[in-house]
C-alpha positions as CSV (number, residue, x, y, z in Angstrom):
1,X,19.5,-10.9,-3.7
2,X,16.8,-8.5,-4.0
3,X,14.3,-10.7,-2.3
4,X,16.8,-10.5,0.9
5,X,16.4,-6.6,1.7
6,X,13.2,-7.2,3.9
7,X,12.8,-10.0,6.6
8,X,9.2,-10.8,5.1
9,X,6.5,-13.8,5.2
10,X,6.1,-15.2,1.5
11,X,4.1,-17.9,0.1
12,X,3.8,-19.1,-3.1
13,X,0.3,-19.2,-4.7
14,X,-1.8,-21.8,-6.6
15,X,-1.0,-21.6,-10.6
16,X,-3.0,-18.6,-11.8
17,X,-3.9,-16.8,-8.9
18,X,-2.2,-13.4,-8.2
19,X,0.8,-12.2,-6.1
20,X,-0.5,-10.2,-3.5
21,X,1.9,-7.5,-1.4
22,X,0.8,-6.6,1.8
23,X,2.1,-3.5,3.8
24,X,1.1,-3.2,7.6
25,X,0.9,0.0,9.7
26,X,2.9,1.3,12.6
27,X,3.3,-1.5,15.2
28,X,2.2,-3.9,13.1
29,X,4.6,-6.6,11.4
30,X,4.4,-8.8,8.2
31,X,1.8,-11.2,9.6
32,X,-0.8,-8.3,10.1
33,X,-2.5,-9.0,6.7
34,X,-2.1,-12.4,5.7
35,X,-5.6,-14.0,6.7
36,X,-7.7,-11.1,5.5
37,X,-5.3,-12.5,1.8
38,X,-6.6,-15.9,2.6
39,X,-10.0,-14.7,2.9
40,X,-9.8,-12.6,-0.2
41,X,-8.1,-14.4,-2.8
42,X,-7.7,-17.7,-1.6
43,X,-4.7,-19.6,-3.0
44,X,-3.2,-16.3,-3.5
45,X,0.7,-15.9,-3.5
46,X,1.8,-13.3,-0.8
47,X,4.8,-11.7,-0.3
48,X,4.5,-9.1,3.2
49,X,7.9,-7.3,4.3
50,X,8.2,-6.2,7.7
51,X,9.5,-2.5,8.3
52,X,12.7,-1.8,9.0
53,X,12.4,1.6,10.8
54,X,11.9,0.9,14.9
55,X,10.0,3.8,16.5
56,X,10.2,3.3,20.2
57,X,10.1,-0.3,19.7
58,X,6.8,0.3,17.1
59,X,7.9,-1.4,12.9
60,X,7.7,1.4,10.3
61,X,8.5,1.7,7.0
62,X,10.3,5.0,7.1
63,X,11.2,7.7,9.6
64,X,9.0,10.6,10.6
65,X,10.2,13.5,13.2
66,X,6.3,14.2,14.4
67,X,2.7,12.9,13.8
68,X,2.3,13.8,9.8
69,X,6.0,15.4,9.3
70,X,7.9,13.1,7.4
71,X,11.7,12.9,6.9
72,X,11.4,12.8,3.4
73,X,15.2,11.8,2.4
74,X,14.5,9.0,4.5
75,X,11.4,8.4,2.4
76,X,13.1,8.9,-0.6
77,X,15.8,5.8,0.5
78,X,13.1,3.2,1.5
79,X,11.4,4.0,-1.4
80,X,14.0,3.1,-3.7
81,X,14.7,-0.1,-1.5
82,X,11.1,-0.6,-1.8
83,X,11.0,-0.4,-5.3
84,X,13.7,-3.2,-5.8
85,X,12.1,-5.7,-3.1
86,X,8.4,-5.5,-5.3
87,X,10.2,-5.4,-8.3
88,X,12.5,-8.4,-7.5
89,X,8.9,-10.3,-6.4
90,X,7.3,-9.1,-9.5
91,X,10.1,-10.5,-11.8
92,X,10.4,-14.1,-10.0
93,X,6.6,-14.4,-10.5
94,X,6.1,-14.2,-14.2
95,X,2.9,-14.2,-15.4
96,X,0.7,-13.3,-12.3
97,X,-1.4,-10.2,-11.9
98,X,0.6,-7.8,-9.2
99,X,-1.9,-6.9,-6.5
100,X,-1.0,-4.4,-3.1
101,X,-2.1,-3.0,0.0
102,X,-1.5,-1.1,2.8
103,X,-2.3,0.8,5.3
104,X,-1.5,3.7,7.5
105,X,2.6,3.8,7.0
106,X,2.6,0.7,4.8
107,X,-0.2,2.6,2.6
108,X,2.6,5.6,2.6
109,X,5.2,3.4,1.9
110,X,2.9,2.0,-1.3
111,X,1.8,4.7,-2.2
112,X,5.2,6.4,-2.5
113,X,6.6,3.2,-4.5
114,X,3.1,3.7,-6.8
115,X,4.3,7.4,-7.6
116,X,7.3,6.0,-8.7
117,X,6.9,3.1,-10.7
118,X,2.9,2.3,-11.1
119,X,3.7,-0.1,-13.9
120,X,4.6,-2.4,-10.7
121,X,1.2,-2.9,-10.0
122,X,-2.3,-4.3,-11.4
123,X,-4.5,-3.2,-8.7
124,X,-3.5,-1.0,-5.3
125,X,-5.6,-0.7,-2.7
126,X,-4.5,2.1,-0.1
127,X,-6.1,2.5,3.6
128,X,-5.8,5.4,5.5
129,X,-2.8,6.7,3.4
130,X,-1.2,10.2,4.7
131,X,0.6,12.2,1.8
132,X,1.5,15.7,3.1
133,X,2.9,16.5,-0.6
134,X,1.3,17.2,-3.7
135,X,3.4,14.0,-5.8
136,X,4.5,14.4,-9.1
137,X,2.3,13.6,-12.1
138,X,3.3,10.2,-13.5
139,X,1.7,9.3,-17.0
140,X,1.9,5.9,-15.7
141,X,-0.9,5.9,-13.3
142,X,-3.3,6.3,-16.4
143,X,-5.9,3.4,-16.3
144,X,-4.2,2.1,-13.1
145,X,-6.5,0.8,-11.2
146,X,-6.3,2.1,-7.7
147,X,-8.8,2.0,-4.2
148,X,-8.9,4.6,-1.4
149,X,-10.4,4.2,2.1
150,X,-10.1,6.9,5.0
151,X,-12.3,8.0,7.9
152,X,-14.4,11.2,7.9
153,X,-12.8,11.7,11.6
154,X,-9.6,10.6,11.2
155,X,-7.2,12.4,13.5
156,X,-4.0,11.0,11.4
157,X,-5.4,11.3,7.9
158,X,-7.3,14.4,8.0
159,X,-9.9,14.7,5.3
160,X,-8.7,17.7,3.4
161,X,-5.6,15.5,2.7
162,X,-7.4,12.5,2.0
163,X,-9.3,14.6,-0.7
164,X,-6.4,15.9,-2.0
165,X,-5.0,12.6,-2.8
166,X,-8.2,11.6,-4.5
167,X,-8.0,14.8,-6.8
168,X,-4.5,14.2,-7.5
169,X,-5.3,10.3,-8.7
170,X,-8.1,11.9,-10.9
171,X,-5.5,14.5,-12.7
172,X,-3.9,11.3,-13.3
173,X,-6.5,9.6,-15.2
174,X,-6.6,6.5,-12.7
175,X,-9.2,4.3,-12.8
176,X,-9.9,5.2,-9.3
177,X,-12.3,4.3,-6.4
178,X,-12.8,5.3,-2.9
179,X,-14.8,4.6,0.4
180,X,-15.0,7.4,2.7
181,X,-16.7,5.8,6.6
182,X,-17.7,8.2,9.0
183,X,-15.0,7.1,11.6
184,X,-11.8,7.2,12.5
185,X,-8.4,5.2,11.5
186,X,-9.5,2.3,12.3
187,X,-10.7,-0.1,9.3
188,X,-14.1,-1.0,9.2
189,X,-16.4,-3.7,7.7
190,X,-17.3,-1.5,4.9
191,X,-13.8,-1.1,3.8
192,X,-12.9,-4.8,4.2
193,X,-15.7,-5.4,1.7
194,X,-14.5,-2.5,-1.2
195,X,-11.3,-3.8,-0.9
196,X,-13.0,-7.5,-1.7
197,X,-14.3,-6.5,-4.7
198,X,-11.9,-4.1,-5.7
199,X,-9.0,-7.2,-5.7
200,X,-11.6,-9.6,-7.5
201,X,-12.3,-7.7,-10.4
């Protein structure tokens, strides 16, 4: 079954609240995000895969050969394993808005599954995303309502490419937001709170 192609925590929510994805970064695992759900959208379904890609013993989402170099056929795989996992989720939960995020490698991993197929999705929310590619245009992502967050000093996500992601949303037409903080990778109070009113409306 399509829910079976990630080892993932799920709940099921309250009647009417949404079904919330959740992606984690490198090192992280399927647990990462689910109280900062509870605190967000309480009652909220969740459904949070765990990456299947070990790096020196560190969960990812997809194989890289360096810091920022990608191995984009591998991308290309997981993203279409990706797509069926959300799109399995989506179709057993009828009714429910679709809300996501992720960040660092699980905001690459989302983002590349937005490219694809936006209609997946209600609302995306992507932290500290690293796209080293200039994505095709998608008429889909028109009105889709979409939230970026990234440090001004980020030594992972450098700024330029952070930008260029914006710009590329905006050719788009998304309904876009974003919260620049003058850190790092790390996410800070600032973001936690976008992110709390982006998923509430």
């Amino acid at each position: 079954m399509t829910e079976d192609l990630y080892q993932a925590y799920t709940r099921e929510g309250a009647s009417g609240k949404p079904l919330v994805f959740t992606f984690h970064g490198t090192g992280g695992n399927e647990n990462q995000f689910v109280p900062l759900v509870d605190e967000l959208i309480p009652g909220a379904a969740i459904v949070s895969p765990r990456g299947d890609v070990s790096e020196y013993g560190a969960l990812r989402f997809f194989r890289r050969t360096g810091e920022g170099v990608y191995d984009m056929d591998d991308l290309a795989r997981r993203t279409d394993k990706m797509t069926r996992f959300i799109a399995g989720h989506k179709a057993a939960n009828p009714g429910r808005d679709v809300y996501a995020f992720g960040y660092s490698n699980g905001a690459n991993i989302l983002a590349s599954v937005l490219f694809r197929k936006p209609e997946l999705f209600d609302r995306v929310a992507l932290l500290h995303p690293l796209i080293p590619w200039r994505p095709d245009d998608n008429a889909g992502l028109s009105g889709r309502k979409i939230l970026v967050t990234a440090g001004e000093r980020d030594p992972i996500c450098p700024p330029a490419l952070s930008a260029a992601l914006l710009d590329y949303f905006k050719a788009q037409d998304a309904e876009l937001q974003s919260v620049m903080h003058s850190g790092g990778h790390e996410i800070r109070p600032d973001e936690i709170s976008a992110i709390t009113r982006f998923l509430n409306g």
